[in-house]
PDB file of N, CA, C and O in Angstrom:
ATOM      1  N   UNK A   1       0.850  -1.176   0.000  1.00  0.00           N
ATOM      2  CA  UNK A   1       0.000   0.000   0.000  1.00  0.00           C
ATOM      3  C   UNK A   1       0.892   1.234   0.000  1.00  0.00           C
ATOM      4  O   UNK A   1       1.671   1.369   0.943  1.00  0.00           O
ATOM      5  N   UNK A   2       0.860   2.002  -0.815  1.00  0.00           N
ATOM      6  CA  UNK A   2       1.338   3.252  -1.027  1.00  0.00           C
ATOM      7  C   UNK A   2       1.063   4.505  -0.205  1.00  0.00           C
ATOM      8  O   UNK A   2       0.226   5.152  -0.834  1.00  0.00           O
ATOM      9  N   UNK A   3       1.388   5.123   0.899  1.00  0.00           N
ATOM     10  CA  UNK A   3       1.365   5.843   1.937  1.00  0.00           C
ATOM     11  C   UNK A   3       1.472   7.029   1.485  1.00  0.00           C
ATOM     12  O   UNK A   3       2.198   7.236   0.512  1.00  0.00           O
ATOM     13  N   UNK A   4       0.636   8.253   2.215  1.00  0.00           N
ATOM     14  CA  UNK A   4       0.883   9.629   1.608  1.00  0.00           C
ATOM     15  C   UNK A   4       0.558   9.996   3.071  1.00  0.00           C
ATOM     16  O   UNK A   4      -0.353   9.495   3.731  1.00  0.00           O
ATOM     17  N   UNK A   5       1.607  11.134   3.573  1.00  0.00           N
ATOM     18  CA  UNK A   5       1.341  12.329   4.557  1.00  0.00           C
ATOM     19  C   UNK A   5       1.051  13.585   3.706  1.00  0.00           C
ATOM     20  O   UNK A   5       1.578  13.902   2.640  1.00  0.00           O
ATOM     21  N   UNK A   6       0.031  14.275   4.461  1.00  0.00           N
ATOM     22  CA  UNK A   6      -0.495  15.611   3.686  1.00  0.00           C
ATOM     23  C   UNK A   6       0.888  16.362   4.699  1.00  0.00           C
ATOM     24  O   UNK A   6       1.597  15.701   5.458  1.00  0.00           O
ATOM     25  N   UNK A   7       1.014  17.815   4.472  1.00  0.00           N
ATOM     26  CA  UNK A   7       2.443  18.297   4.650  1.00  0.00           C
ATOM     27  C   UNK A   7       2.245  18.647   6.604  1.00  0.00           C
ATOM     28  O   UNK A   7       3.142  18.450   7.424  1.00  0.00           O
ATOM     29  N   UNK A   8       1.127  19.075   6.859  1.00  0.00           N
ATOM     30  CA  UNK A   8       1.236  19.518   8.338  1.00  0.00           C
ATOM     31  C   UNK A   8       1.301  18.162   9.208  1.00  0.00           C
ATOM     32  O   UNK A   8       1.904  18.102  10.280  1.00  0.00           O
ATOM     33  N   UNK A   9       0.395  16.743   8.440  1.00  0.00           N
ATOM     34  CA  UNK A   9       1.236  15.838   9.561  1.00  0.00           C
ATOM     35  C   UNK A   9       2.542  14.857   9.104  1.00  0.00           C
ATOM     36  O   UNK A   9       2.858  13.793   9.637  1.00  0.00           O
ATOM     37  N   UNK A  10       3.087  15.406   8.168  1.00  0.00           N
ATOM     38  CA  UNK A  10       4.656  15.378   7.816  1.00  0.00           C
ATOM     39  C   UNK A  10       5.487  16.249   9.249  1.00  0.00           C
ATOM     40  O   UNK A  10       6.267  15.727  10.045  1.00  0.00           O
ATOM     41  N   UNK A  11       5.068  17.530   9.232  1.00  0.00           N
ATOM     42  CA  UNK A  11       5.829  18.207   9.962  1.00  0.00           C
ATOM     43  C   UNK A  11       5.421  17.868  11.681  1.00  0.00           C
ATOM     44  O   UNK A  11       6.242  18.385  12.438  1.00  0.00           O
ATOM     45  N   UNK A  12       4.550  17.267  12.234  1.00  0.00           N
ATOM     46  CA  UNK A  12       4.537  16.801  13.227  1.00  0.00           C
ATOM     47  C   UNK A  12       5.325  15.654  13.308  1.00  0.00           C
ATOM     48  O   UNK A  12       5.964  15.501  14.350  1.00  0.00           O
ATOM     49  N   UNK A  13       5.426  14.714  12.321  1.00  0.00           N
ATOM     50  CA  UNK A  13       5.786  13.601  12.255  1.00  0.00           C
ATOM     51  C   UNK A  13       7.540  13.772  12.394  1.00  0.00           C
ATOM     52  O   UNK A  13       8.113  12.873  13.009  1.00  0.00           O
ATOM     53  N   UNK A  14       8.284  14.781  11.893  1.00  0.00           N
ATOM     54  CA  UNK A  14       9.477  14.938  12.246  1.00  0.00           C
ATOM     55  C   UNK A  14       9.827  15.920  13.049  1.00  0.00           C
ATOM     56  O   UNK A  14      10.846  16.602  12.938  1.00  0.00           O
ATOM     57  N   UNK A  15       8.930  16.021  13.936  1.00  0.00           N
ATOM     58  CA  UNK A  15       8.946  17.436  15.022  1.00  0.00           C
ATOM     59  C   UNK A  15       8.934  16.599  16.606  1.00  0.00           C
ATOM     60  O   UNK A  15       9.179  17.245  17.624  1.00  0.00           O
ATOM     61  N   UNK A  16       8.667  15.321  16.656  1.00  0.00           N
ATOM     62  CA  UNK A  16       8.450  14.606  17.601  1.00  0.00           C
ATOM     63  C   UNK A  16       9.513  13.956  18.152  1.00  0.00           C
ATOM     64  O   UNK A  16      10.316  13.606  17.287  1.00  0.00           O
ATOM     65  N   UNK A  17       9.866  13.623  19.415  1.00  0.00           N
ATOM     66  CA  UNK A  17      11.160  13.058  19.896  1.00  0.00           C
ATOM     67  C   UNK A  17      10.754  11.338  19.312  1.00  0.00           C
ATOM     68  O   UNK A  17       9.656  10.933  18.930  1.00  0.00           O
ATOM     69  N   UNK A  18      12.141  10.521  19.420  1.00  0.00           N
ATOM     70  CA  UNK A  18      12.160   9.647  18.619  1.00  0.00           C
ATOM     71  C   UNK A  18      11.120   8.542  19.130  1.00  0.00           C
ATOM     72  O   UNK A  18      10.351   7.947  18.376  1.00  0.00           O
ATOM     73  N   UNK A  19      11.169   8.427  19.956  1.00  0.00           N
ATOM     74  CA  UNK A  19      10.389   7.129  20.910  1.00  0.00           C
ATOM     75  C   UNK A  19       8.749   7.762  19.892  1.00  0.00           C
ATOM     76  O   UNK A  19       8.246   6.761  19.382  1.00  0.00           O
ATOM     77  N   UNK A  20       8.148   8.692  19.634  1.00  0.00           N
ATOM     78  CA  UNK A  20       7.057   9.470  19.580  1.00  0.00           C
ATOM     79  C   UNK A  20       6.922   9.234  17.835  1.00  0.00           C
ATOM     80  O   UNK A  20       5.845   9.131  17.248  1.00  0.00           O
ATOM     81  N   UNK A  21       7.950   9.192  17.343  1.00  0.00           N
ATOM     82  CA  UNK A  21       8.395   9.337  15.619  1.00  0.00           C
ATOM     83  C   UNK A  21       8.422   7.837  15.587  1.00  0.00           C
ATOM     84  O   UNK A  21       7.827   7.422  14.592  1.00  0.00           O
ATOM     85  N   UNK A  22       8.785   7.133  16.146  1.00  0.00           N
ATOM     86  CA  UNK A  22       8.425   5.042  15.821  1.00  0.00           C
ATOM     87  C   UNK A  22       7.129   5.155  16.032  1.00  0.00           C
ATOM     88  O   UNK A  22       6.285   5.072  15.140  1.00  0.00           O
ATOM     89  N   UNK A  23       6.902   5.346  17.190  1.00  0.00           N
ATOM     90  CA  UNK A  23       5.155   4.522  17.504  1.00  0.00           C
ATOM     91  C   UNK A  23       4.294   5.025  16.755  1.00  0.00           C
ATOM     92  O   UNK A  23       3.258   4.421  16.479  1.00  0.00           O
ATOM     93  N   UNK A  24       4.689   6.684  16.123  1.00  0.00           N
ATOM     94  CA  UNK A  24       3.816   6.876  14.884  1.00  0.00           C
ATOM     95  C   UNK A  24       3.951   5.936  13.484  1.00  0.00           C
ATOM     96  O   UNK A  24       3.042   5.548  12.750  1.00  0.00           O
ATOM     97  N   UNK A  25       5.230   5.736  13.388  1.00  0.00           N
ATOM     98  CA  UNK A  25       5.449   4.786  11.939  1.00  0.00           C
ATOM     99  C   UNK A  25       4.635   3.406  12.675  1.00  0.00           C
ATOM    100  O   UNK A  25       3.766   3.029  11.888  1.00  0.00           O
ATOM    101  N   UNK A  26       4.652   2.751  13.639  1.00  0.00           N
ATOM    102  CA  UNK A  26       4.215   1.883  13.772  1.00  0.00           C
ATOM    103  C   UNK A  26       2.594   1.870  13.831  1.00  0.00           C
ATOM    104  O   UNK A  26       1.907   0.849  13.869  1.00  0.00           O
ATOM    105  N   UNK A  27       2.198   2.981  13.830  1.00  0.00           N
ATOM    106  CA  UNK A  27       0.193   3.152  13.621  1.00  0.00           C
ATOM    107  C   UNK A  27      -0.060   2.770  12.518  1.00  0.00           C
ATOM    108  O   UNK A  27      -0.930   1.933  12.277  1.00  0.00           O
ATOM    109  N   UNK A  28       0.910   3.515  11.378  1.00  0.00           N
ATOM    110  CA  UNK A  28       1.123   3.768  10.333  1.00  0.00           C
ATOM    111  C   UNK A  28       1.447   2.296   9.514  1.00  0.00           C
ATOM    112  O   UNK A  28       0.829   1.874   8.536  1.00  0.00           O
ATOM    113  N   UNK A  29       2.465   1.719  10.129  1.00  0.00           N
ATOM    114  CA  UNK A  29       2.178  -0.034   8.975  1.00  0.00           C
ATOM    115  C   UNK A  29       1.186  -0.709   9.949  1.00  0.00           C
ATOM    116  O   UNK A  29       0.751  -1.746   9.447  1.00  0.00           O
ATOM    117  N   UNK A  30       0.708  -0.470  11.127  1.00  0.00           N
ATOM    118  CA  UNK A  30      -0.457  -1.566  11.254  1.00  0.00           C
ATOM    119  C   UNK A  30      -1.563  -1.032  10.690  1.00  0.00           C
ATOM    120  O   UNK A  30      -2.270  -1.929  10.231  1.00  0.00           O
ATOM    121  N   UNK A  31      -2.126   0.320  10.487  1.00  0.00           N
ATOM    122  CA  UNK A  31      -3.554   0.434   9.689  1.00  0.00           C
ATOM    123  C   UNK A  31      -3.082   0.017   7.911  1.00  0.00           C
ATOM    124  O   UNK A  31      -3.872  -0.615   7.210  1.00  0.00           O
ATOM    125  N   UNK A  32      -1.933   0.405   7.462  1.00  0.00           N
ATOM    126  CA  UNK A  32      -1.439  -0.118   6.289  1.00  0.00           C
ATOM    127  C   UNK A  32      -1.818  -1.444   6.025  1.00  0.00           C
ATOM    128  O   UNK A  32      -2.430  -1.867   5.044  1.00  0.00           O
ATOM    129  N   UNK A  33      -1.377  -2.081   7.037  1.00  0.00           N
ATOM    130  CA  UNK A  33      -1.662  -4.012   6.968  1.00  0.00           C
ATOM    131  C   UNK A  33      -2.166  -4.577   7.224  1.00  0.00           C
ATOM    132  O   UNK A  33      -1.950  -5.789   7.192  1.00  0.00           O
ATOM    133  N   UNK A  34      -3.853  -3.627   7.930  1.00  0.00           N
ATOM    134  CA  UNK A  34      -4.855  -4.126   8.439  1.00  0.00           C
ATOM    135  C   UNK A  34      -6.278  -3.833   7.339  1.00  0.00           C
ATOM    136  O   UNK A  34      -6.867  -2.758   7.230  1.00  0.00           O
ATOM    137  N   UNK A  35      -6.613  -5.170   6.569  1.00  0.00           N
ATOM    138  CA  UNK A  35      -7.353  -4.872   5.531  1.00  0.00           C
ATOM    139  C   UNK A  35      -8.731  -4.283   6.127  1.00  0.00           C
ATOM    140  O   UNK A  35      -9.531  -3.598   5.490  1.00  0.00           O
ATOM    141  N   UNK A  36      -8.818  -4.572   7.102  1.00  0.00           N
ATOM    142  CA  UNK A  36      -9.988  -3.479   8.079  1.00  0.00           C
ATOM    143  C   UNK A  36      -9.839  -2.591   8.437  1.00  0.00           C
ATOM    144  O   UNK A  36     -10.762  -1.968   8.962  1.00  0.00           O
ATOM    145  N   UNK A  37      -8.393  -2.011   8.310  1.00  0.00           N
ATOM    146  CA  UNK A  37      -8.658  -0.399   8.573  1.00  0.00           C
ATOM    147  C   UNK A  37      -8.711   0.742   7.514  1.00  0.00           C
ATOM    148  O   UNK A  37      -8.533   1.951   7.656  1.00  0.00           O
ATOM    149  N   UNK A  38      -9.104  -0.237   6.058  1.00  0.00           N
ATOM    150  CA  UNK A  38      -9.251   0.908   4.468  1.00  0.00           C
ATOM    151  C   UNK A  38     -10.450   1.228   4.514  1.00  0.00           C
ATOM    152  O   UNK A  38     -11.068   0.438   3.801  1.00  0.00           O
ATOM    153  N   UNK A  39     -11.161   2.010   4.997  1.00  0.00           N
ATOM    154  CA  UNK A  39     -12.040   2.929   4.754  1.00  0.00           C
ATOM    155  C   UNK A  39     -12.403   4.162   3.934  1.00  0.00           C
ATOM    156  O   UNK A  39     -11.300   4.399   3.442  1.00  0.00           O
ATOM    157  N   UNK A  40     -12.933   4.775   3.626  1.00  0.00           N
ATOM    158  CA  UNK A  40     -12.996   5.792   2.385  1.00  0.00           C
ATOM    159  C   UNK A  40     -13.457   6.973   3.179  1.00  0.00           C
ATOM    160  O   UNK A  40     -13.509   8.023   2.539  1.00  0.00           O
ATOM    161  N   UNK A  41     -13.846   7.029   4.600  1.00  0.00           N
ATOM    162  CA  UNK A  41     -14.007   7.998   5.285  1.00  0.00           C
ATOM    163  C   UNK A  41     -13.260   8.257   6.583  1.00  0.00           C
ATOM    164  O   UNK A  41     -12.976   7.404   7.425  1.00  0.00           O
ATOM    165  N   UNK A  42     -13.046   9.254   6.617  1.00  0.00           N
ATOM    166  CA  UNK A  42     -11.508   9.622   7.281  1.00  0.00           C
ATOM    167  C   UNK A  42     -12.038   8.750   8.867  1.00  0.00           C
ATOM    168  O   UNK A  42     -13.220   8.758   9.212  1.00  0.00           O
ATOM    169  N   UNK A  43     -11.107   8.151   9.565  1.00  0.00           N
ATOM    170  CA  UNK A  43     -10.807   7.098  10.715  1.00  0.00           C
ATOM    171  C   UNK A  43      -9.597   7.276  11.437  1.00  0.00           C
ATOM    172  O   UNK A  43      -8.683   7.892  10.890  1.00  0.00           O
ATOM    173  N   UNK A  44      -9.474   6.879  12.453  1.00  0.00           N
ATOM    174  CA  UNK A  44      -8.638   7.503  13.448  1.00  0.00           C
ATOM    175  C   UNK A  44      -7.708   5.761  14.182  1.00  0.00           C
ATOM    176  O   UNK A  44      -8.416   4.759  14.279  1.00  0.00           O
ATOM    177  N   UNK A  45      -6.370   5.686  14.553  1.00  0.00           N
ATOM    178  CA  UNK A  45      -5.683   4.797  15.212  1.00  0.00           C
ATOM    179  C   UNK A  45      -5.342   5.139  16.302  1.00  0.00           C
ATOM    180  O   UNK A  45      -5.077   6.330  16.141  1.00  0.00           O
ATOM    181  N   UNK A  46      -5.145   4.872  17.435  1.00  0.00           N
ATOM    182  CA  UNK A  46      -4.361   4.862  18.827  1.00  0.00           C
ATOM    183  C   UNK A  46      -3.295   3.681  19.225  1.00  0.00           C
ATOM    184  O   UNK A  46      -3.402   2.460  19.334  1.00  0.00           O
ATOM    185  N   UNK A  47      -2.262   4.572  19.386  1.00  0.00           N
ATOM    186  CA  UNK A  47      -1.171   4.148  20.435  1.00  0.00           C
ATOM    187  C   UNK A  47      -0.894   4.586  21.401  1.00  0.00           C
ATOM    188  O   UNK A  47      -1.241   5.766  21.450  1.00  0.00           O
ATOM    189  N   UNK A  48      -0.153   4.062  22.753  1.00  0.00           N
ATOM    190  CA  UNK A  48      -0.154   4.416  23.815  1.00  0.00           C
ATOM    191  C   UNK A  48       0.057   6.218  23.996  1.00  0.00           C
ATOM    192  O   UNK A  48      -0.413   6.736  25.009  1.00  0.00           O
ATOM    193  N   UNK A  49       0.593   6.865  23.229  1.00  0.00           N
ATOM    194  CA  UNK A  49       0.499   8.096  23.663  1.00  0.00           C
ATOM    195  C   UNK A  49       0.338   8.916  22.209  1.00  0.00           C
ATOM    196  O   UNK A  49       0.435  10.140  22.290  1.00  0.00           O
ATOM    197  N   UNK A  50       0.162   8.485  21.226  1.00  0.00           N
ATOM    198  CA  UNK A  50       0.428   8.554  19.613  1.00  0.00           C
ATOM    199  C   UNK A  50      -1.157   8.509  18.851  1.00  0.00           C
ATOM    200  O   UNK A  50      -1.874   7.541  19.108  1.00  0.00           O
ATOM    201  N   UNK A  51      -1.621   9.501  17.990  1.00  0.00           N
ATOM    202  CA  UNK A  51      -2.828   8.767  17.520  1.00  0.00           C
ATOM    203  C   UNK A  51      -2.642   9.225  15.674  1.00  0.00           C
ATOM    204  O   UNK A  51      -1.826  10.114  15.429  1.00  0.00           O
ATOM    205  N   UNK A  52      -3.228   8.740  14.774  1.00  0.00           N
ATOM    206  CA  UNK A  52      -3.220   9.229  13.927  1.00  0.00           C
ATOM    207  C   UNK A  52      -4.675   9.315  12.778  1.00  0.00           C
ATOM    208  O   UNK A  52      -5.390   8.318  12.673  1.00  0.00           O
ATOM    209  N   UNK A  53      -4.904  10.256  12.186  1.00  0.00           N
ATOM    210  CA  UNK A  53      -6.366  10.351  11.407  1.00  0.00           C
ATOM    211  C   UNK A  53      -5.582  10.355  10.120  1.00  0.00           C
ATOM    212  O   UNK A  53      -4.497  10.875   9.860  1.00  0.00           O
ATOM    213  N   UNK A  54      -6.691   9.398   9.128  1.00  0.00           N
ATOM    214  CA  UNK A  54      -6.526   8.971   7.447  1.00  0.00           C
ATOM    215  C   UNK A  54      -7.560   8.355   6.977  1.00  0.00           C
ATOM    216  O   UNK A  54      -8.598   7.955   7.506  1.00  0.00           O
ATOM    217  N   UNK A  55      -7.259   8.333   6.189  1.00  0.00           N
ATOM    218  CA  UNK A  55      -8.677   7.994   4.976  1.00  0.00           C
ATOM    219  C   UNK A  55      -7.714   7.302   4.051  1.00  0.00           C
ATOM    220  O   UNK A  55      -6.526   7.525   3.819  1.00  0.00           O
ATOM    221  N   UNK A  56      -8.743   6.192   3.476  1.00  0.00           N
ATOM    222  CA  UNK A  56      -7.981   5.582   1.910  1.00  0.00           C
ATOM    223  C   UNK A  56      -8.731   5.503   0.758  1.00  0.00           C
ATOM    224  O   UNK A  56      -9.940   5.695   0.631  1.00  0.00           O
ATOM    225  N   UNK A  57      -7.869   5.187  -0.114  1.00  0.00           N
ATOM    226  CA  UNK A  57      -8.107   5.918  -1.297  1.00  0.00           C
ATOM    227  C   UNK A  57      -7.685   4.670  -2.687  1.00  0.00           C
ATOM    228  O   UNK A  57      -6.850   4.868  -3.570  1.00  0.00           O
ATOM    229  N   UNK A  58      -8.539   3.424  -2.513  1.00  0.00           N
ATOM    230  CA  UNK A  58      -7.650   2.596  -3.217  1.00  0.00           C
ATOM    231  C   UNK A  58      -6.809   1.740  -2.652  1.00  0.00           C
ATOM    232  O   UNK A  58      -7.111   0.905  -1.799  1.00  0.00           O
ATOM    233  N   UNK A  59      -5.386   1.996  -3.273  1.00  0.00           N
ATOM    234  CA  UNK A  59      -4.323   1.266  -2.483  1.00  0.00           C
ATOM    235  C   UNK A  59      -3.474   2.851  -2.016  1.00  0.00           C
ATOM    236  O   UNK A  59      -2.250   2.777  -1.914  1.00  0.00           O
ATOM    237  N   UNK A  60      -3.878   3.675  -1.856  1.00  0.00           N
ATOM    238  CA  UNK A  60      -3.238   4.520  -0.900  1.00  0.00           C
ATOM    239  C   UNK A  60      -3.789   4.571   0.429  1.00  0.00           C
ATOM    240  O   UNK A  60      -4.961   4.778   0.744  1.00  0.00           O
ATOM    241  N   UNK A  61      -2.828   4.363   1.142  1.00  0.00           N
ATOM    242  CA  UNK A  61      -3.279   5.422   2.705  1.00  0.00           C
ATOM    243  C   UNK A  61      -2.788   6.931   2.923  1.00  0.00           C
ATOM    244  O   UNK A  61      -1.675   7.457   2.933  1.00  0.00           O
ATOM    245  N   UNK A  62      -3.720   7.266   3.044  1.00  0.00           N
ATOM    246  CA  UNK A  62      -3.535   9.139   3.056  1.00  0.00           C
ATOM    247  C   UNK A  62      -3.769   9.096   4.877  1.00  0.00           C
ATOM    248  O   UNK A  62      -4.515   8.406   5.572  1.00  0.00           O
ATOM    249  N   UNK A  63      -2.792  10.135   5.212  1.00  0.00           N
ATOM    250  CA  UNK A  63      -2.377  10.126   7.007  1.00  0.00           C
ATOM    251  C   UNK A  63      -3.120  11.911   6.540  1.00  0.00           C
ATOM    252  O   UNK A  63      -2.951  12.687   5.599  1.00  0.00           O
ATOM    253  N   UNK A  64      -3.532  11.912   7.158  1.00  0.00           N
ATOM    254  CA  UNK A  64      -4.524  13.362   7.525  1.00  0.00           C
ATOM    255  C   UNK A  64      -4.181  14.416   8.889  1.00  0.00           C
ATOM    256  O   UNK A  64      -4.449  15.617   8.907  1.00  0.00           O
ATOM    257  N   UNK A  65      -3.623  13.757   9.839  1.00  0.00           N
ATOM    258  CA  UNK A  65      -3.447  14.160  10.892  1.00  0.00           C
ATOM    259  C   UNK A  65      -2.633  13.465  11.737  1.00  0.00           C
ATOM    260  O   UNK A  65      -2.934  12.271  11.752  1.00  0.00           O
ATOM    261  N   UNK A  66      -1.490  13.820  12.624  1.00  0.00           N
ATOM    262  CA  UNK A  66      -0.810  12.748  13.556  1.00  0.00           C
ATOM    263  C   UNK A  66      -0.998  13.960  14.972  1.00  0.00           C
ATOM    264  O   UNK A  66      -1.166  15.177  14.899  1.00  0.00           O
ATOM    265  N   UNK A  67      -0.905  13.187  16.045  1.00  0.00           N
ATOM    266  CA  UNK A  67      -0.314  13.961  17.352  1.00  0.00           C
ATOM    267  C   UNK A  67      -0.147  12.841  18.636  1.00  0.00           C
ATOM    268  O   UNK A  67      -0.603  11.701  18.717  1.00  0.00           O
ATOM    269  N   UNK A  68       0.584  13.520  19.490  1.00  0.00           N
ATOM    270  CA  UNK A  68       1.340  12.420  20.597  1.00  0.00           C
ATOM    271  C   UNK A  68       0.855  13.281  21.786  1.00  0.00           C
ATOM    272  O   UNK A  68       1.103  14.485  21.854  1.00  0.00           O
ATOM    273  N   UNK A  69       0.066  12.520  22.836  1.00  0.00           N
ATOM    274  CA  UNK A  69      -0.002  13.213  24.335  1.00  0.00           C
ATOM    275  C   UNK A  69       1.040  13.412  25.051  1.00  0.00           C
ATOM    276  O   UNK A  69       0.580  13.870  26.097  1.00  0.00           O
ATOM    277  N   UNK A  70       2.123  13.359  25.145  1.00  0.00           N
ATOM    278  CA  UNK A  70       2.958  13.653  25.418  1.00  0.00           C
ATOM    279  C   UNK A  70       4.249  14.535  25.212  1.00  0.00           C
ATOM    280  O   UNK A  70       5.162  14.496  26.038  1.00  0.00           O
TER     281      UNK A  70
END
C-alpha cells in the first residue's frame, strides 16, 4: 500500500522526539496491513500516547493528521 502524509502531519511527524516518531510509523504499517482499517471515510488509530487520522483511497493510505499526548 502506497502511503501519503499531507504536509502539516509530515511536519509533526518529524517534530516529535524519537520514541514518539516510531510509535507513529508503527500506527502507520499496522492500519497499512490491516485490511480493516481501508475505509474511504476519514478514521482515526491509537497508540499508547500517539494517535493518527486517514482515509484511503484505493491502495493509498492518506495520514490526515498525527499527534502524541505527550
Amino acid at each position: 500500500m502506497k502511503i501519503e502524509l499531507i504536509q502539516p502531519a509530515a511536519n509533526v511527524l518529524f517534530d516529535v522526539p524519537d520514541d514518539m516518531h516510531e510509535e507513529i510509523i508503527t500506527l502507520i504499517d499496522s492500519v497499512a496491513s490491516a485490511p480493516e482499517a481501508h475505509v474511504s471515510a476519514p478514521a482515526a488509530a491509537f497508540g499508547e500516547w500517539c494517535w493518527l487520522v486517514y482515509t484511503t483511497h484505493g491502495d493509498v493510505l492518506e495520514v490526515l493528521d498525527v499527534g502524541c499526548a505527550r
